[in-house]
Residue frames as qw, qx, qy, qz and C-alpha x, y, z in Angstrom:
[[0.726, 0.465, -0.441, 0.251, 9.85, -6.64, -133.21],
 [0.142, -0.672, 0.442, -0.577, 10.88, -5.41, -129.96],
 [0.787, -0.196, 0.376, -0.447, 9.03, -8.08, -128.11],
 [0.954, 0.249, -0.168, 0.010, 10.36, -10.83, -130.47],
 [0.630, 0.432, -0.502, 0.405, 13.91, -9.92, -129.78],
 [0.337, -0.613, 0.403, -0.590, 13.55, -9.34, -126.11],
 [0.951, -0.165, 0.243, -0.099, 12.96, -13.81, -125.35],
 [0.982, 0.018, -0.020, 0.186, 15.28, -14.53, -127.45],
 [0.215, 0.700, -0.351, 0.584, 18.07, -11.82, -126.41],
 [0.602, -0.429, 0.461, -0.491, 17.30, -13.13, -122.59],
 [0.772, -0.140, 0.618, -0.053, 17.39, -16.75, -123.83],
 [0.518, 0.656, -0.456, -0.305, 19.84, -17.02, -126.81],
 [0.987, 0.054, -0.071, -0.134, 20.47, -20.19, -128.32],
 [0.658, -0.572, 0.409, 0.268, 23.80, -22.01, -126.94],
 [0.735, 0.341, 0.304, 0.501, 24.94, -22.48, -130.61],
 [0.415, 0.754, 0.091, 0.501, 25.54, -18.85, -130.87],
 [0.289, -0.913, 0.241, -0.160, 26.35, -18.30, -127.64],
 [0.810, -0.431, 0.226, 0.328, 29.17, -21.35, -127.85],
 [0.109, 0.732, -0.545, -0.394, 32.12, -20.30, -129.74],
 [0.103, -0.300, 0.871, 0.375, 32.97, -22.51, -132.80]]
């Protein structure tokens, strides 16, 4: 699991990273 969240914690999608 570690390894799944580690790409996408380094490259999170701009929808969650824009507000609204």
């Amino acid at each position: 699991m570690k390894f799944n969240q580690l790409p996408f914690i380094l490259n999170p999608p701009k929808k969650l990273v824009t507000p609204g």
